[in-house]
TIVO-2410 file (N, C-alpha, C; in nm, 3 decimals):
# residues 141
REC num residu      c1      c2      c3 atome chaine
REC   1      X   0.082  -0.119   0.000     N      A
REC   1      X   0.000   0.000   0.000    CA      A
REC   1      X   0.087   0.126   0.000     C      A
REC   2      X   0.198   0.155   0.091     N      A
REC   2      X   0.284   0.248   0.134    CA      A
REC   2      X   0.352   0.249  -0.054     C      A
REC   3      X   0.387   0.127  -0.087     N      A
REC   3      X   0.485   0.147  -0.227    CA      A
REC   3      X   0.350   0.211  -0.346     C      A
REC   4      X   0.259   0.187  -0.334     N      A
REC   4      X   0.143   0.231  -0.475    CA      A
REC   4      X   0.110   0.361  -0.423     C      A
REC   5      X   0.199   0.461  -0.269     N      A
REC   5      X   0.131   0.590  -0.291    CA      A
REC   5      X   0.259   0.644  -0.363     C      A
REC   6      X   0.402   0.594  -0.331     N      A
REC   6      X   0.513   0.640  -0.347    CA      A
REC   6      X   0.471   0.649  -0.507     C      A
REC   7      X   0.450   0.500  -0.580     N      A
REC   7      X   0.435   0.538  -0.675    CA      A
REC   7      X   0.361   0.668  -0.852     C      A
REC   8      X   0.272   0.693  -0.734     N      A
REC   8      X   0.155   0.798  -0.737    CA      A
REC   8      X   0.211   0.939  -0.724     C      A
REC   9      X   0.314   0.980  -0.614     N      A
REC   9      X   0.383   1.088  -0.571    CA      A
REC   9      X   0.451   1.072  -0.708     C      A
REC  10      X   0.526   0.996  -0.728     N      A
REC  10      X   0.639   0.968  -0.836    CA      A
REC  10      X   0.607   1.060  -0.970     C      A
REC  11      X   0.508   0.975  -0.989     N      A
REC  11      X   0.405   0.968  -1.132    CA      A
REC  11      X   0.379   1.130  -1.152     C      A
REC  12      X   0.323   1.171  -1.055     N      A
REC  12      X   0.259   1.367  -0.980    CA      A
REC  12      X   0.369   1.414  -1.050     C      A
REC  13      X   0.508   1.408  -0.979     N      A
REC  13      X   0.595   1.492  -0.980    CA      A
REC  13      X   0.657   1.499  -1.111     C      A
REC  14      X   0.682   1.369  -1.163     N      A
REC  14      X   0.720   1.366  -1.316    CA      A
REC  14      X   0.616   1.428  -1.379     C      A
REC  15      X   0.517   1.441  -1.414     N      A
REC  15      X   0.397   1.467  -1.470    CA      A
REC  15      X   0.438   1.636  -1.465     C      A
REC  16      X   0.486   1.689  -1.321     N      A
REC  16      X   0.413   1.818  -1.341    CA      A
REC  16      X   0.538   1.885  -1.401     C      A
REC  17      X   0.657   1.811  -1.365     N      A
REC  17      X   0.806   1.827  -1.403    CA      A
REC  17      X   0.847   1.886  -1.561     C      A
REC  18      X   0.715   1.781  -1.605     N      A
REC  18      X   0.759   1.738  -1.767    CA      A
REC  18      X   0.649   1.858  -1.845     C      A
REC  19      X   0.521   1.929  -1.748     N      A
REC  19      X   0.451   2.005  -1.830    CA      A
REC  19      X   0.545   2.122  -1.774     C      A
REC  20      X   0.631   2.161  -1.685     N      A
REC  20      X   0.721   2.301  -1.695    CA      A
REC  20      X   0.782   2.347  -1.779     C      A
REC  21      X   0.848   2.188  -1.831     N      A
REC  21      X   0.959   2.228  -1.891    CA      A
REC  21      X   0.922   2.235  -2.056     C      A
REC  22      X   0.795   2.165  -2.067     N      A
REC  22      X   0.714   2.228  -2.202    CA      A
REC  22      X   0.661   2.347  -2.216     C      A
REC  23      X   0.667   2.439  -2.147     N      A
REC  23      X   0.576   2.569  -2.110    CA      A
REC  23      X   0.701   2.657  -2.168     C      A
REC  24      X   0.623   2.806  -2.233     N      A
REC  24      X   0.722   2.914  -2.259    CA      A
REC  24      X   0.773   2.900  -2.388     C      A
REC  25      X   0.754   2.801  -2.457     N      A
REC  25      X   0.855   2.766  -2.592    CA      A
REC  25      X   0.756   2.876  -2.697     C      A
REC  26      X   0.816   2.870  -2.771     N      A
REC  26      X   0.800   2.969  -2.871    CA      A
REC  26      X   0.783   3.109  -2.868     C      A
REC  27      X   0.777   3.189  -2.977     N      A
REC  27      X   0.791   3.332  -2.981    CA      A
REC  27      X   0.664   3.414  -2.908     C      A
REC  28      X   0.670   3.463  -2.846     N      A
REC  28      X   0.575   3.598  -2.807    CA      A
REC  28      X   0.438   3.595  -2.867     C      A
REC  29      X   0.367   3.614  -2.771     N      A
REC  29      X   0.192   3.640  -2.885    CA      A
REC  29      X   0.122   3.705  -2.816     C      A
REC  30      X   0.089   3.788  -2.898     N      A
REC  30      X  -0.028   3.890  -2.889    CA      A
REC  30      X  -0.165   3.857  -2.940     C      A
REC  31      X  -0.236   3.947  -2.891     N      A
REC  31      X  -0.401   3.985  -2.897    CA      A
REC  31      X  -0.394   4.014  -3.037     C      A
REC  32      X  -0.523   3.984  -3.091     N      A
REC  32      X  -0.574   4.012  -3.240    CA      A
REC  32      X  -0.707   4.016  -3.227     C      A
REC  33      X  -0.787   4.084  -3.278     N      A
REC  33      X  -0.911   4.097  -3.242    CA      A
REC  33      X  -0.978   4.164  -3.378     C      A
REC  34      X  -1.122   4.123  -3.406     N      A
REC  34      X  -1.152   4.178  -3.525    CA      A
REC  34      X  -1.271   4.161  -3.564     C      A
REC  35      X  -1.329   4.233  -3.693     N      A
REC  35      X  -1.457   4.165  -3.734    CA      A
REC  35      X  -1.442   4.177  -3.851     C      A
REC  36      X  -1.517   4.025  -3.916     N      A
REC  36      X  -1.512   3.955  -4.061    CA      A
REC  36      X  -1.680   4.021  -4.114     C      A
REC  37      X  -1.640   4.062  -4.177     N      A
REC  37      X  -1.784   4.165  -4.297    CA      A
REC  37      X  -1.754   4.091  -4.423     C      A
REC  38      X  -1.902   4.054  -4.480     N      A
REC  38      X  -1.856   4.020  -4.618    CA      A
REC  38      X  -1.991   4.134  -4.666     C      A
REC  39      X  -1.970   4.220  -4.804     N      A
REC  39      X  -2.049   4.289  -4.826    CA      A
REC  39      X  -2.089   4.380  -4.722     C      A
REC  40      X  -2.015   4.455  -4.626     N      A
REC  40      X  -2.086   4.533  -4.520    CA      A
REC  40      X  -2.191   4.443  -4.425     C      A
REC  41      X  -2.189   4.315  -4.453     N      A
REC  41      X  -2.245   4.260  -4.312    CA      A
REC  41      X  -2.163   4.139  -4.229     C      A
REC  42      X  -2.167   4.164  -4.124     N      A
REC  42      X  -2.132   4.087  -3.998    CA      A
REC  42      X  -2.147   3.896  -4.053     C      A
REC  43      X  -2.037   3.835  -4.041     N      A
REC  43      X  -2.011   3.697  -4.102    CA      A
REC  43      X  -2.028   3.639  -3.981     C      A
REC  44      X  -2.171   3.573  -3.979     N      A
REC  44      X  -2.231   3.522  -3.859    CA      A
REC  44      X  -2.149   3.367  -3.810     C      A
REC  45      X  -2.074   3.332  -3.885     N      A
REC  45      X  -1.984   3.231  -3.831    CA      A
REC  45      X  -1.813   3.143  -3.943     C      A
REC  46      X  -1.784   3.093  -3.880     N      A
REC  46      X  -1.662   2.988  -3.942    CA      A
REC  46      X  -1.498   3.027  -3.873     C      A
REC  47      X  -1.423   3.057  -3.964     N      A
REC  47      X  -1.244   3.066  -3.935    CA      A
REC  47      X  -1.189   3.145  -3.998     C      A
REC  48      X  -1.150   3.209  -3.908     N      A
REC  48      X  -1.018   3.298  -4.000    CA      A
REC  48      X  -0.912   3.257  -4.017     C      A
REC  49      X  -0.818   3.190  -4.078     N      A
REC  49      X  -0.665   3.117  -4.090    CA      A
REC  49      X  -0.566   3.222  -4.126     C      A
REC  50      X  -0.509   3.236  -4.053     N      A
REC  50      X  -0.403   3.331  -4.057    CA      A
REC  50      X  -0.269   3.263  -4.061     C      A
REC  51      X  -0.208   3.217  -4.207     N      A
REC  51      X  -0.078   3.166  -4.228    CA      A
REC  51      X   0.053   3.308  -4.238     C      A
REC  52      X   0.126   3.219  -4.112     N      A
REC  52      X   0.251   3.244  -4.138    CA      A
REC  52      X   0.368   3.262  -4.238     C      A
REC  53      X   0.477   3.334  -4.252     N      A
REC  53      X   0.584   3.341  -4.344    CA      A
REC  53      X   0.674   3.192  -4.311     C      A
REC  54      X   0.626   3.161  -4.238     N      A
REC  54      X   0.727   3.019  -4.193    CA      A
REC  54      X   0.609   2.896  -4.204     C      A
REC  55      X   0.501   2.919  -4.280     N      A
REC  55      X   0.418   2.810  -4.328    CA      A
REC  55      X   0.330   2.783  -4.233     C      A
REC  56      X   0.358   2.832  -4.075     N      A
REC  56      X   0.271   2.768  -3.961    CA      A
REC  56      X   0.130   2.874  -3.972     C      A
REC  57      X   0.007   2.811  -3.934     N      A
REC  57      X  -0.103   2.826  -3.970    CA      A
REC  57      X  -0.164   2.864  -3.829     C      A
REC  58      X  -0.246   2.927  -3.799     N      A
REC  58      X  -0.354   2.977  -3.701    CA      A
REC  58      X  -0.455   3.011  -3.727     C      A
REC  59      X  -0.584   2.962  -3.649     N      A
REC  59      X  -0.713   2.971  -3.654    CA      A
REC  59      X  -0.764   3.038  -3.546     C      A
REC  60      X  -0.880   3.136  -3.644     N      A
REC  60      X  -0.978   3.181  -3.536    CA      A
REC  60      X  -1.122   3.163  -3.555     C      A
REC  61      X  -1.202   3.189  -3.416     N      A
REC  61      X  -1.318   3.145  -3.432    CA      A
REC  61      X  -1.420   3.272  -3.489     C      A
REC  62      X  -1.475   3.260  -3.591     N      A
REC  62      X  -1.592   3.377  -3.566    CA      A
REC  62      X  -1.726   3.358  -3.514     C      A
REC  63      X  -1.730   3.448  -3.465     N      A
REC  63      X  -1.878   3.461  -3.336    CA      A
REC  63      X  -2.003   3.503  -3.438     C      A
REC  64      X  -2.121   3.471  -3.361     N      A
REC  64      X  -2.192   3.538  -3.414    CA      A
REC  64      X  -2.252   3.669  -3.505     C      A
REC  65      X  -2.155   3.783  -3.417     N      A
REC  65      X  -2.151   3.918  -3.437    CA      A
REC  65      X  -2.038   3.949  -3.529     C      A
REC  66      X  -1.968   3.826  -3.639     N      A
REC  66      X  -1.854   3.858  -3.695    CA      A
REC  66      X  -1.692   3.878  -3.654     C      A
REC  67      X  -1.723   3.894  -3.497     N      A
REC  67      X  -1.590   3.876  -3.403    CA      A
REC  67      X  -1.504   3.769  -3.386     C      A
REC  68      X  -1.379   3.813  -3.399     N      A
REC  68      X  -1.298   3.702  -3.394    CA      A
REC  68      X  -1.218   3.760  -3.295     C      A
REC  69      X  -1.105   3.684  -3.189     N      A
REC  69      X  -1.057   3.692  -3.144    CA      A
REC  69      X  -0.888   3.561  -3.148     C      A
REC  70      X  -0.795   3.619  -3.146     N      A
REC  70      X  -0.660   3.513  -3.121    CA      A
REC  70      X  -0.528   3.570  -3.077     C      A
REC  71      X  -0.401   3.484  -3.049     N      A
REC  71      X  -0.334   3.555  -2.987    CA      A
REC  71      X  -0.226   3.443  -3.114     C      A
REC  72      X  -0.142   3.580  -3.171     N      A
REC  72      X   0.004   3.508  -3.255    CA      A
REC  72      X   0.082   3.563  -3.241     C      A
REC  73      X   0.193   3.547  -3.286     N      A
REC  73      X   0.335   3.576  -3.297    CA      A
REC  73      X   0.310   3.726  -3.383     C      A
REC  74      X   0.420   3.800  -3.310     N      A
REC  74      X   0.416   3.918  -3.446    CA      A
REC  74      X   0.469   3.908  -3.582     C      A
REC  75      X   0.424   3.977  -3.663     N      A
REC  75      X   0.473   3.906  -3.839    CA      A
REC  75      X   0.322   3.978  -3.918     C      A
REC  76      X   0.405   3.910  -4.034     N      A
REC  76      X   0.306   3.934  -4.164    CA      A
REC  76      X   0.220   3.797  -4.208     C      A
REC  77      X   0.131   3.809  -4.224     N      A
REC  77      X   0.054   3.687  -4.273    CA      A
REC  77      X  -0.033   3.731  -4.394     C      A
REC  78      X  -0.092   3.595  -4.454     N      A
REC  78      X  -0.172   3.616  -4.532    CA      A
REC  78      X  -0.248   3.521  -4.475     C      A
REC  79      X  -0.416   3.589  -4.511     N      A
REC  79      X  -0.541   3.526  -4.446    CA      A
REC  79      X  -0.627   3.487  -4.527     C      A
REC  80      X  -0.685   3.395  -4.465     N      A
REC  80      X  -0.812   3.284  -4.570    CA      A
REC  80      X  -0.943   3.335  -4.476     C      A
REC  81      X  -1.067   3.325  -4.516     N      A
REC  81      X  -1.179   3.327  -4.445    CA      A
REC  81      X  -1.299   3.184  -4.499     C      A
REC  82      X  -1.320   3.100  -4.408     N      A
REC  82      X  -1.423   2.998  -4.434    CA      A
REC  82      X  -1.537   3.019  -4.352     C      A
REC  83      X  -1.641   3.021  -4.434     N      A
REC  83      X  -1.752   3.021  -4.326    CA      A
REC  83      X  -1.861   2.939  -4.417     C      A
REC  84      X  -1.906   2.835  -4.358     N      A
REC  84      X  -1.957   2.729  -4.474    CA      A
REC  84      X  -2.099   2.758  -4.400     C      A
REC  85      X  -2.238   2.757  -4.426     N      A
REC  85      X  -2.352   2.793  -4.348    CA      A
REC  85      X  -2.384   2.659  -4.306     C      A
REC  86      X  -2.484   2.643  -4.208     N      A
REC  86      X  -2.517   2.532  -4.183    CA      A
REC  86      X  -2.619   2.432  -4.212     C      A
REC  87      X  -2.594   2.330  -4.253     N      A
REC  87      X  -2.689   2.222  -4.334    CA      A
REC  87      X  -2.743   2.190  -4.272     C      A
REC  88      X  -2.922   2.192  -4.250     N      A
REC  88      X  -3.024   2.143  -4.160    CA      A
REC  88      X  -3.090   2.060  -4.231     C      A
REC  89      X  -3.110   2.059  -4.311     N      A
REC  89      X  -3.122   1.887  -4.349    CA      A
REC  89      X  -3.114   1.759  -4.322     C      A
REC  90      X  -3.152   1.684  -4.321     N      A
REC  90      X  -3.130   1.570  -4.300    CA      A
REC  90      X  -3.183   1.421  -4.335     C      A
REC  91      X  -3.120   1.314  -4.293     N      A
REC  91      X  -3.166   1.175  -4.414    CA      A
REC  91      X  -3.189   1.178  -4.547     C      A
REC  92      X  -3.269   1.098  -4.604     N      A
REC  92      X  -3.224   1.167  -4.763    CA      A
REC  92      X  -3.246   1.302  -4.843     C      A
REC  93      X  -3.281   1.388  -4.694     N      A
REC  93      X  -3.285   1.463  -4.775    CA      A
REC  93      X  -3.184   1.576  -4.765     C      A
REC  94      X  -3.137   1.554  -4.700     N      A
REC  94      X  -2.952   1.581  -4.684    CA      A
REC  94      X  -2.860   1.502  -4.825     C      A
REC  95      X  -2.926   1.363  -4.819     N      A
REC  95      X  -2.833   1.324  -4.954    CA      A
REC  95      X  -2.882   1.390  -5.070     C      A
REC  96      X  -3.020   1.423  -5.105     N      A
REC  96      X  -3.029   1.499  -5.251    CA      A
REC  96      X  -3.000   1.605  -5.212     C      A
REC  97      X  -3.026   1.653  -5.116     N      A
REC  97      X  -2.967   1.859  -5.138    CA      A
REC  97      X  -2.874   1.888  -5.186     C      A
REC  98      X  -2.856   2.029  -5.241     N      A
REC  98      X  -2.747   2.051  -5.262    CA      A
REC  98      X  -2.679   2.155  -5.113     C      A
REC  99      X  -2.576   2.179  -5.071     N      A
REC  99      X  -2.552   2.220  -4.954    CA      A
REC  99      X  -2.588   2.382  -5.013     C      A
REC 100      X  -2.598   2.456  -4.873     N      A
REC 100      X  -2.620   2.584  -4.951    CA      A
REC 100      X  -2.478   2.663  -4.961     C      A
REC 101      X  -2.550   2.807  -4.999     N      A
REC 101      X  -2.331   2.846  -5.008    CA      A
REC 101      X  -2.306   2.907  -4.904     C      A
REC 102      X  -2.177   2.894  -4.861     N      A
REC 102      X  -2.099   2.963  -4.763    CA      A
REC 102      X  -2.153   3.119  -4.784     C      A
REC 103      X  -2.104   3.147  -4.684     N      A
REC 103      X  -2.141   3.321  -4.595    CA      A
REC 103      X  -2.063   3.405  -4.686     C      A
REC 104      X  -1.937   3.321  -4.687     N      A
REC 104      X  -1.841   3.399  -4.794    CA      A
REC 104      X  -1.826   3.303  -4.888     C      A
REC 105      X  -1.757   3.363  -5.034     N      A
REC 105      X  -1.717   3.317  -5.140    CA      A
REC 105      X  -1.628   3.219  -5.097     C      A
REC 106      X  -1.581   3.148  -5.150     N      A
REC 106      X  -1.519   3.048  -5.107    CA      A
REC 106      X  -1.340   3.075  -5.179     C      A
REC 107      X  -1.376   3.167  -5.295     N      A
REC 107      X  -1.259   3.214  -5.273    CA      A
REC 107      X  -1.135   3.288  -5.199     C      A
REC 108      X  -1.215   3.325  -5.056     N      A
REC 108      X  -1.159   3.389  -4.976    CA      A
REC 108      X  -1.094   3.243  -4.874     C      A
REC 109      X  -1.114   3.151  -4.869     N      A
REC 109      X  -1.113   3.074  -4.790    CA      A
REC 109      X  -0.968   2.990  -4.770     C      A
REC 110      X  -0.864   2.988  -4.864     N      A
REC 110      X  -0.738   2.957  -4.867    CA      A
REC 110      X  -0.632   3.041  -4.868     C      A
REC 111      X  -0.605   3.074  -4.777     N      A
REC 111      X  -0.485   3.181  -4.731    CA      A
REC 111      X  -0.402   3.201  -4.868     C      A
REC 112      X  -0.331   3.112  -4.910     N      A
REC 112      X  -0.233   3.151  -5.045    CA      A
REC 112      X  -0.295   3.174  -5.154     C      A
REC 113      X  -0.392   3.174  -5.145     N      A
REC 113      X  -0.458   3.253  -5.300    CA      A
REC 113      X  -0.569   3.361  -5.250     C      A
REC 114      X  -0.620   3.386  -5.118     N      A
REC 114      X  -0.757   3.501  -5.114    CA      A
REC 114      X  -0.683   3.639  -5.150     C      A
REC 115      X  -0.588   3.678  -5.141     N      A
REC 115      X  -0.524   3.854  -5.159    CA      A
REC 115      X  -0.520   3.890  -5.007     C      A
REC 116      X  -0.611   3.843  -4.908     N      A
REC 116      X  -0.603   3.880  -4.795    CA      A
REC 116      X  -0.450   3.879  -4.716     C      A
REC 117      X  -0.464   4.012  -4.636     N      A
REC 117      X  -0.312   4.012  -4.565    CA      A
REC 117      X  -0.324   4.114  -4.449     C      A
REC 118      X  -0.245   4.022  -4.364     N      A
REC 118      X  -0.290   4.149  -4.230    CA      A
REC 118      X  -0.076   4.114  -4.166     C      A
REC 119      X  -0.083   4.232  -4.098     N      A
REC 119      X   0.001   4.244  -3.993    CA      A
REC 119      X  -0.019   4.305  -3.867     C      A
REC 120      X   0.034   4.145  -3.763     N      A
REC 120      X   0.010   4.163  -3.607    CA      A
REC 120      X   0.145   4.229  -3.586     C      A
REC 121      X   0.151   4.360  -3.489     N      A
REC 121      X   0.260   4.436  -3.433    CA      A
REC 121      X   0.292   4.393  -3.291     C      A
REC 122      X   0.408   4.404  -3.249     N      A
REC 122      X   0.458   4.365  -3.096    CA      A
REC 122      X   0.343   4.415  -3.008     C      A
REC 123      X   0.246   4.428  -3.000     N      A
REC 123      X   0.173   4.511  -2.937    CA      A
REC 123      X   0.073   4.483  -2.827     C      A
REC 124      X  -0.031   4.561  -2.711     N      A
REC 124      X  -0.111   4.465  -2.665    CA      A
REC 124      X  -0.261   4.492  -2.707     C      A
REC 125      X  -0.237   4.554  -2.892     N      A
REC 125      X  -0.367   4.607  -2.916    CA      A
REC 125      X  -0.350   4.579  -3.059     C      A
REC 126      X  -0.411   4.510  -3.141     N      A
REC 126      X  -0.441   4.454  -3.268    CA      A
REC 126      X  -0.554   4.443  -3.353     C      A
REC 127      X  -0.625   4.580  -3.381     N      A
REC 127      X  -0.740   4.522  -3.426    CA      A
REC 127      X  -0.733   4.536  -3.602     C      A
REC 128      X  -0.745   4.431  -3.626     N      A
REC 128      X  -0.741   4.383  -3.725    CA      A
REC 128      X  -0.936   4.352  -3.789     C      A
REC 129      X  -0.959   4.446  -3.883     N      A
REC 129      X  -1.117   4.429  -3.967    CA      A
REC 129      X  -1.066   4.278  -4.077     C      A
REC 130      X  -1.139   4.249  -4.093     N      A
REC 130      X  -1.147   4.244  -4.266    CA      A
REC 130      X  -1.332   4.216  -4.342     C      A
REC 131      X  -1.285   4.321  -4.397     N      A
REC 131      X  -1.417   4.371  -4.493    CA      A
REC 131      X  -1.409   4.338  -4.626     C      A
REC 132      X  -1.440   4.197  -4.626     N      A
REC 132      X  -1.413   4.152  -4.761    CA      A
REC 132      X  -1.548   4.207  -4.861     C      A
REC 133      X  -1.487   4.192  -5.005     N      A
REC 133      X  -1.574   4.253  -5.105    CA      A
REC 133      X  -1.498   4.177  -5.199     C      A
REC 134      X  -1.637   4.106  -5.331     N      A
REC 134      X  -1.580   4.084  -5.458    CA      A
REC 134      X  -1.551   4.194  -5.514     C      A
REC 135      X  -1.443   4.174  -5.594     N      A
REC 135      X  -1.419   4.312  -5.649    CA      A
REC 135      X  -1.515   4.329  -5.798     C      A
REC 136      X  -1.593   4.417  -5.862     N      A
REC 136      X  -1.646   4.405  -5.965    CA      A
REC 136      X  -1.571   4.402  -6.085     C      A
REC 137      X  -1.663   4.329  -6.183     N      A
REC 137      X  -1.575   4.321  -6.315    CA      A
REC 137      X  -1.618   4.429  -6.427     C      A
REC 138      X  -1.541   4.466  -6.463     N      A
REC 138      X  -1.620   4.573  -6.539    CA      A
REC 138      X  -1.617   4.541  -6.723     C      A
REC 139      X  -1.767   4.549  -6.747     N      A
REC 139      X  -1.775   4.489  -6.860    CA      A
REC 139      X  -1.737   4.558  -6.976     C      A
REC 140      X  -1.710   4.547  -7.089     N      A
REC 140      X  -1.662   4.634  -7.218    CA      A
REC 140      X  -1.785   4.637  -7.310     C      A
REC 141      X  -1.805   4.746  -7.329     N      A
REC 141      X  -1.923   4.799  -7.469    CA      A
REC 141      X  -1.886   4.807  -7.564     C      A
***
């Protein structure tokens, strides 16, 4: 009995040993805070992906009200926006539907090709919009 608490203490101490010395690693991060508009209205849900110059990727959540909130490294990124609406459908008739369309174009949705680009500063204040808009095409007469 006395050896299965030792063992338990053991187990504790390694355990809490091994999450210290994982703690602290990487670069600095700040607050980012923002709201996703597509067309002048509030993007009632999905992710903002905010890729790195070093390939590493970060996600945020959007809220109801278009708000996003995250904390990254300072740098330059380029940003994707997904917001797929939600399919209430269901049984077959989820299999014949067609899904409906995302909130946003879906071209906004892959960081290396949307045009989107933001920069987070050393800072403890980041607000970062994005007010996406298709851009129009303008036709020839």
């Amino acid at each position: 009995m006395v050896q299965s608490k030792w063992c338990v203490v053991v187990l504790l101490i390694g355990l809490g040993a091994g999450a210290v010395g994982c703690s602290g690693g990487g670069p600095a991060r700040f607050p980012v805070q923002g709201v996703v508009t597509f067309n002048e209205k509030p993007v009632p849900r999905g992710w903002v992906i905010f890729l790195a110059q070093n390939s590493e990727k970060h996600t945020a959540t959007i809220g109801s009200d278009g708000l996003y909130e995250a904390e990254l490294p300072a740098g330059d990124y380029r940003v994707g926006v997904s917001a797929p609406r939600e399919f209430t459908k269901t049984g077959m008739d989820a299999f014949k539907a067609q899904p409906p369309p995302p909130y946003v174009p879906v071209r906004f949705a892959q960081p290396e090709f949307s045009g989107v680009v933001a920069k987070v500063e050393a800072s403890s204040e980041n607000k970062i919009d994005f007010p996406l808009k298709l851009a129009r095409s303008r036709k020839r007469r």
